[in-house]
C-alpha positions in Angstrom: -133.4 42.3 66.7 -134.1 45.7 67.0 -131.4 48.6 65.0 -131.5 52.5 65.4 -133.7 52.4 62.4 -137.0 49.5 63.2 -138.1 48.2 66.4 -138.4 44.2 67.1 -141.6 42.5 68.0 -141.4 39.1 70.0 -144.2 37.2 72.4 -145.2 34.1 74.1 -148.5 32.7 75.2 -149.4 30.7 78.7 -152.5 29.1 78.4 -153.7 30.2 82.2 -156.3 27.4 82.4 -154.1 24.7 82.6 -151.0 26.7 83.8 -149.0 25.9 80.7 -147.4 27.6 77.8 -149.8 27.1 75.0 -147.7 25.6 71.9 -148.7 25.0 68.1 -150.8 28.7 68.2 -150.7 30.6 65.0 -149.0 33.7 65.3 -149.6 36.3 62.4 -147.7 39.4 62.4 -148.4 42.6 60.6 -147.0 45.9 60.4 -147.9 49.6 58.9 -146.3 52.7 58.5 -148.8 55.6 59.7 -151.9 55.7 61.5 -153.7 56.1 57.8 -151.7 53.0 56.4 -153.2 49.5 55.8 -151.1 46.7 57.5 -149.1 44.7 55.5 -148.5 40.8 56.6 -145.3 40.5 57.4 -145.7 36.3 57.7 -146.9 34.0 60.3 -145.0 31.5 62.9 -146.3 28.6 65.6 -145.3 28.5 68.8 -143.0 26.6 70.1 -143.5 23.9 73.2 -142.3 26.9 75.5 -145.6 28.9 74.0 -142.7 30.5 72.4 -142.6 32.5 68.6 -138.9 32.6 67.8 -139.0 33.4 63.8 -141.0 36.3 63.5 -140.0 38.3 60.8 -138.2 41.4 61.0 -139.9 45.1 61.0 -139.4 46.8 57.8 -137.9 50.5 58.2 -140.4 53.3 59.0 -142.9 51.2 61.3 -145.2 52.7 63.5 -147.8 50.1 64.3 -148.0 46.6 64.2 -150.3 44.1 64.9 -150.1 39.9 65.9 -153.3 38.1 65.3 -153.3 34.3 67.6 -155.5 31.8 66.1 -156.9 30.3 69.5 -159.8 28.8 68.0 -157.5 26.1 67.0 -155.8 25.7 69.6 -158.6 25.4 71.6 -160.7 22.5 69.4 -157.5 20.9 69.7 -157.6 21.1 73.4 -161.1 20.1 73.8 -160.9 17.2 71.2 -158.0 16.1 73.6 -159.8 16.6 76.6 -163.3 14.7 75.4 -161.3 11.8 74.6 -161.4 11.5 78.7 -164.4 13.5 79.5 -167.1 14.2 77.3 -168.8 17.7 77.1 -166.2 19.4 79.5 -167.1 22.5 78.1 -169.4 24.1 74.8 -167.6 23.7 71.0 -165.1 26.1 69.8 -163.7 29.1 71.6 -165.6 32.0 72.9 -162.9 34.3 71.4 -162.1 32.8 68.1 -158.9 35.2 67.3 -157.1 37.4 69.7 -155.8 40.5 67.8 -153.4 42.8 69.3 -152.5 46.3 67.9 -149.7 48.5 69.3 -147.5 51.0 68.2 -143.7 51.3 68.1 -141.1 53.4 68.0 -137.3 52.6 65.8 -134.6 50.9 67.7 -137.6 49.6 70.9 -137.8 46.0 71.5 -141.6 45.1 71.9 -142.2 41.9 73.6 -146.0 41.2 74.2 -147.2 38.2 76.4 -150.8 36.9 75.6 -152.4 35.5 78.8 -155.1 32.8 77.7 -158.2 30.9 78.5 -161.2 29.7 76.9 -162.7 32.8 77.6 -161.0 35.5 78.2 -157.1 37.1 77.8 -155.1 39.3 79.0 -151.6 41.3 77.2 -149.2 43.5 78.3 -145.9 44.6 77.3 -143.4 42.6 78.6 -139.5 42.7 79.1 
């Protein structure tokens, strides 16, 4: 939740090839203070069977940019191990974008909420309401 003082960070994924939110994705969050700063790992959470993150961690005081890194190439070997099992070779190993990092910057007492649009080869974000 976002104060006077921090901003609040929240997202969700939908996996646009199959129409579905994409669940069990890695979400690592990471925040700075200052263009100049070095992000600081805040933590990481999974998403939820809505392609929901619900227990990010809070932004510390004095934030101005943070950034959420998705590990899709998991998700994705997951998906295609799932999917050989009925098909073999539907589509090359691994995923074309291994990680999807997103950087934006925020202002005190803004709630940020940034979907992630996926596929096996390409993504979209935006900020969200």
């Amino acid at each position: 939740m976002s104060t006077d003082t921090t901003a609040s960070v929240s997202t969700h994924i939908l996996d646009t090839s199959i129409g579905r939110p994409a669940a069990s994705v890695t979400v690592s969050l990471a925040a700075r203070s200052g263009g100049d700063a070095p992000y600081v790992t805040l933590g990481a959470s999974a998403t939820d069977a809505d392609g929901r993150c619900k227990d990010l961690p809070a932004l510390p005081e004095g934030t101005t940019h943070v950034r959420l890194e998705f590990d899709t190439e998991t998700y994705f070997s997951k998906k295609q191990a799932e999917a050989q099992q009925d098909a073999p070779r539907v589509r090359d190993s691994g995923a074309f974008f291994p990680e999807v990092t997103i950087a934006f910057a925020v202002v005190p007492g803004e709630h940020y909420h940034v979907p992630l649009l996926l596929n096996p080869f390409g993504y979209s974000v935006y900020r969200g309401s």
